[in-house]
C-alpha positions as CSV (number, residue, x, y, z in Angstrom):
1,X,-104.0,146.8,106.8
2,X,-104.0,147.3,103.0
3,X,-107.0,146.1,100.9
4,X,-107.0,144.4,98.0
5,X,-107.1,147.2,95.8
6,X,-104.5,149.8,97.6
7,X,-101.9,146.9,97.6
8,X,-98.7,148.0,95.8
9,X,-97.0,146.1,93.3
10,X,-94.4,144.9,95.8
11,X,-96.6,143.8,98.4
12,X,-98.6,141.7,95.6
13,X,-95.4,139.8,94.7
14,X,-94.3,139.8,98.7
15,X,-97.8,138.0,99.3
16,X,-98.1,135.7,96.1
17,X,-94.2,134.4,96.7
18,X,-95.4,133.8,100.2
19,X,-98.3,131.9,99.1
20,X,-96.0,130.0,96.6
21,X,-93.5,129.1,99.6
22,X,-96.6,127.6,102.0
23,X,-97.9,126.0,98.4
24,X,-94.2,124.3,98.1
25,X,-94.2,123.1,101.8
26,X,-97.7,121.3,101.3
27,X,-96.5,120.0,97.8
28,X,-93.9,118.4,99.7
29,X,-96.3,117.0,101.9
30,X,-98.2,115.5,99.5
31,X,-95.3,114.2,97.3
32,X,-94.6,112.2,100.7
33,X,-98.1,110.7,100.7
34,X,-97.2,110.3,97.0
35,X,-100.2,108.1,95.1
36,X,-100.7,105.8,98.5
37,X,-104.5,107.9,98.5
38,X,-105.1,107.0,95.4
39,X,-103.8,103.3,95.7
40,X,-106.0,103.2,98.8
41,X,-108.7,104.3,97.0
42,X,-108.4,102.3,94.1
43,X,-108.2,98.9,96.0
44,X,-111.4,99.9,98.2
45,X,-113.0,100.3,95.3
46,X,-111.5,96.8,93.8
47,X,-112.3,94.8,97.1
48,X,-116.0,96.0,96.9
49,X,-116.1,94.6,93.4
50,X,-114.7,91.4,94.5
51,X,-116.6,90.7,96.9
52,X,-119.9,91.6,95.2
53,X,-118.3,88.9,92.8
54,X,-117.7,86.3,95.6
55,X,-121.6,86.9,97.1
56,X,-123.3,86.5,93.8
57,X,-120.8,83.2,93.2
58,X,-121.8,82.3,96.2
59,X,-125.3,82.5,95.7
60,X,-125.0,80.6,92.2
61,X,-123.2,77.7,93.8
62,X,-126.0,77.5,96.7
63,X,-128.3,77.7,94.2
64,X,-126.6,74.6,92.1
65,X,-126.2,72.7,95.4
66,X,-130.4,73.1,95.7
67,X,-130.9,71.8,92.7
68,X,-128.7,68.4,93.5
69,X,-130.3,68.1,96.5
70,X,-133.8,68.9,94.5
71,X,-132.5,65.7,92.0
72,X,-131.5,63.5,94.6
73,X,-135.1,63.7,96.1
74,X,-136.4,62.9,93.2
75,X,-134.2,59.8,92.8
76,X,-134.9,59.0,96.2
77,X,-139.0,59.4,95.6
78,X,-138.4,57.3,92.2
79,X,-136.6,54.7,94.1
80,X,-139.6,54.4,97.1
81,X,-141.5,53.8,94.0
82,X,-139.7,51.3,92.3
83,X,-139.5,49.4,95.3
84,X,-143.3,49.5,96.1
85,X,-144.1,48.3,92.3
86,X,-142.1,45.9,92.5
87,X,-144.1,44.9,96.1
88,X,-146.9,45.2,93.9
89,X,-146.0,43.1,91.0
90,X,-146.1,39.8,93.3
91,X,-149.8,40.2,93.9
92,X,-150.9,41.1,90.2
93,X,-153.9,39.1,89.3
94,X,-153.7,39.8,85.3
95,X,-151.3,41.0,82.6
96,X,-152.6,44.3,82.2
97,X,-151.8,45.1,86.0
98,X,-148.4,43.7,85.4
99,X,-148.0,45.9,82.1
100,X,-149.2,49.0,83.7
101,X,-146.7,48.5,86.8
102,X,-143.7,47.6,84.7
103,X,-144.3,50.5,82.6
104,X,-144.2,52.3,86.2
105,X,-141.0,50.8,86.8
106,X,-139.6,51.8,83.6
107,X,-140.7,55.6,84.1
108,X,-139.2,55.6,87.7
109,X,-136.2,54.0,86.0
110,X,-136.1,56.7,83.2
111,X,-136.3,59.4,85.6
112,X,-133.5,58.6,87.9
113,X,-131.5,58.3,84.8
114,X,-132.8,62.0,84.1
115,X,-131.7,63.1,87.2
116,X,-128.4,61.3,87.6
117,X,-127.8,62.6,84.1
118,X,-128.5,66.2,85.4
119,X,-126.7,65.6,88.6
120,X,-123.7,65.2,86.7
121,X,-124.4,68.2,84.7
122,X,-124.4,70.3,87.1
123,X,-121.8,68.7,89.6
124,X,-119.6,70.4,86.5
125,X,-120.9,73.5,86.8
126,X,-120.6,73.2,90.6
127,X,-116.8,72.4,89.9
128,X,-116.3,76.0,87.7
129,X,-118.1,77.7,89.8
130,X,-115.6,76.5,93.0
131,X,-112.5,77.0,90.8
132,X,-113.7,81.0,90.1
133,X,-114.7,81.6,93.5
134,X,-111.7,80.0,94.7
135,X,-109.4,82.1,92.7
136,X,-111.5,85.3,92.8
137,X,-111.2,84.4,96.9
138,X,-107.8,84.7,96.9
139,X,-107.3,87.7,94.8
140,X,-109.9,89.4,97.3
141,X,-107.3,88.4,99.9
142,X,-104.3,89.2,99.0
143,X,-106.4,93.0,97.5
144,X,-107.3,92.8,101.5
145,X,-103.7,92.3,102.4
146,X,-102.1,94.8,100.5
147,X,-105.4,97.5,101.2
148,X,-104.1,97.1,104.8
149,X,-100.2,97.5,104.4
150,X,-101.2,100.8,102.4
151,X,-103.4,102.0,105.0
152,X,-100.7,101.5,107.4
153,X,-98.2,103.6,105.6
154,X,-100.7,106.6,104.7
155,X,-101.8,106.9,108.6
156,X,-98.3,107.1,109.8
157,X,-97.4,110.0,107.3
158,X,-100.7,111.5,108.1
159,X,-100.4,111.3,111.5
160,X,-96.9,112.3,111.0
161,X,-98.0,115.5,108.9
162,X,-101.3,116.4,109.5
163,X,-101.0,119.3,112.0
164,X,-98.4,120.7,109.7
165,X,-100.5,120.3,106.5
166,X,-103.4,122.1,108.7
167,X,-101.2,124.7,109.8
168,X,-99.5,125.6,106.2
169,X,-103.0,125.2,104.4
170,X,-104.6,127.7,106.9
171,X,-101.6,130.4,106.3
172,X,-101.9,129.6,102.7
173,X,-106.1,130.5,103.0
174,X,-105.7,133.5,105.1
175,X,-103.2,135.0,102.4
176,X,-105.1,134.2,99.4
177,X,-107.8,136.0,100.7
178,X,-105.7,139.1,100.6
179,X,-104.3,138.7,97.0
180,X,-106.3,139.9,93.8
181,X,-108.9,137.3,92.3
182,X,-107.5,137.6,89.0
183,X,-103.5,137.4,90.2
184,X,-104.7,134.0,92.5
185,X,-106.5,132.8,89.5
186,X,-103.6,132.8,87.1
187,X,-101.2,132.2,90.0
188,X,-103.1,128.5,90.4
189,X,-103.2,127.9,86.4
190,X,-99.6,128.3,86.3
191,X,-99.3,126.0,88.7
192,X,-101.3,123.6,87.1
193,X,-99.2,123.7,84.2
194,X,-96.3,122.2,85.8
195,X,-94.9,118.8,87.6
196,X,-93.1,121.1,90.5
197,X,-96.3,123.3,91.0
198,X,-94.0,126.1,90.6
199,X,-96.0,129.5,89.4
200,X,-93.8,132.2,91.2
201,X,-90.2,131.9,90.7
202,X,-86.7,133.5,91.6
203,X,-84.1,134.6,89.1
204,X,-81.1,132.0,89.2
205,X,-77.8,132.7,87.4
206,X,-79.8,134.9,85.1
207,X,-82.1,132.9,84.1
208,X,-85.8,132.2,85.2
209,X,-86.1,129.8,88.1
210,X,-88.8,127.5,86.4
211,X,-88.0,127.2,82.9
212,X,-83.9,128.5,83.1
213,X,-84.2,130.4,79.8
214,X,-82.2,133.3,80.2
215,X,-83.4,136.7,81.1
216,X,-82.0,140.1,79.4
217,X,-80.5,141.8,81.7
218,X,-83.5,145.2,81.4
219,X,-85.9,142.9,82.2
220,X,-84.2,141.5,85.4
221,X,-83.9,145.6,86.2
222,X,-87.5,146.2,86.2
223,X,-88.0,143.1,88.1
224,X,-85.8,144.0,91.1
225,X,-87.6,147.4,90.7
226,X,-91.2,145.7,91.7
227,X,-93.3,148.3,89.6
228,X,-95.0,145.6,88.1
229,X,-95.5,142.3,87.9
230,X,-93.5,140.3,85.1
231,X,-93.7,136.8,83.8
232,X,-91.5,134.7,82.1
233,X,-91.9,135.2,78.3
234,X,-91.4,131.0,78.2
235,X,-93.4,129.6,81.0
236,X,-95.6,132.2,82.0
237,X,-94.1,132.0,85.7
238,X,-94.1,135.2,88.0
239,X,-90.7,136.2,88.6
240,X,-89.4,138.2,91.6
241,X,-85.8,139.1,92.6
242,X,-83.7,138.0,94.8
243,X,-83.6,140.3,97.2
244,X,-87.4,139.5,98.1
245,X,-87.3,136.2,98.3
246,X,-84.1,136.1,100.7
247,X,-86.5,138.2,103.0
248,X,-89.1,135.4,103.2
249,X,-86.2,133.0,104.3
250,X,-85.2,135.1,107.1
């Protein structure tokens, strides 16, 4: 087998229009999957957010809901307090015992005020909280819902594909590795230049297959001679003849 270096001109273009054809069929294949692994991705990535979201909300209201209960002790304990004062009051034996427990009472009194007043301060906050978590909720389901419709799709095209994809990207490897570094390497920037992927073309109705500027006729000549390997003078694509590439398609 020819080496890299003792490869003529001909079998350089036979190889890298080759490699452009297995290129095109696993374009295709990914053009099918179109941007469903990046939509995947990208709602994974969304729902983790969310739901970090939800837990820490979740935490905050829990940690609100303590701090009623924490309150309503307090009124309850104010209230056992009242009550025994009160108890109290009916065996006091001077003013200054009666003072000093109605000033109790009154404290008691302030502080379930205090706490009914922060009750209600925070059964607000309690009631924001519920409305984001609500609505951050739902937008984690419906994320959820649509994660699992895309999932669906990009299994059955992968399942549908995947031995093909295998099978064209092995071909593809085991050619490259024949083809010279610097040819690949300008082979895969051309490429990367264009929507159709296209880096090695065909001559169609004169003109180059990728960019359909026309080509003078002496330069379509040394092309069909494959003495050397000629690019566009627009787009910088490899162009081969005919001829060659109706031998691939046989």
């Amino acid at each position: 087998m020819a080496t890299k270096k003792d490869l003529t001109v001909e079998e350089k273009l036979n190889q890298l229009y080759a490699i452009q054809l297995m290129d095109s069929e696993i374009d295709k294949i990914s053009n099918l999957k179109g941007a469903l692994p990046m939509e995947v991705s990208d709602l994974e990535d969304d729902i983790a957010g969310l739901e970090t979201r939800v837990g820490k909300l979740s935490e905050q209201i829990d940690d609100l809901n303590t701090m009623i209960n924490s309150h309503t002790g307090n009124i309850k304990d104010s209230e056992n307090l009242i009550a025994r004062y009160q108890k109290q009051l009916d065996d006091v034996k001077n003013n200054r015992e009666y003072e000093a427990l109605t000033k109790e009472i009154e404290m008691q009194n302030l502080e379930i005020q205090l706490s009914n007043k922060k009750i209600r301060e925070i059964e607000g906050q309690l009631e924001a909280k519920k409305e984001v978590i609500e609505e951050a909720q739902a937008r984690l389901d419906s994320k959820k819902a649509d994660l699992e419709v895309k999932k669906v799709e990009l299994e059955k095209i992968i399942a549908k594909t995947e031995k093909e994809e295998a099978k064209l990207m092995k071909q593809s490897e085991k050619l490259k590795k024949n083809v010279d570094e610097r040819l690949l390497k300008s082979y895969h920037r051309i490429r990367g230049r264009y929507k159709n992927k296209l880096g090695v073309v065909t001559i169609e109705r004169e003109s180059c297959g990728g960019c359909f500027n026309k080509i003078p006729p002496q330069i379509r000549i040394e092309i069909s001679a494959r003495k050397n390997i000629i690019a566009c003078e627009h787009c910088g694509r490899v162009l081969v003849d005919n001829e060659l590439a109706a031998a691939h398609e046989n």
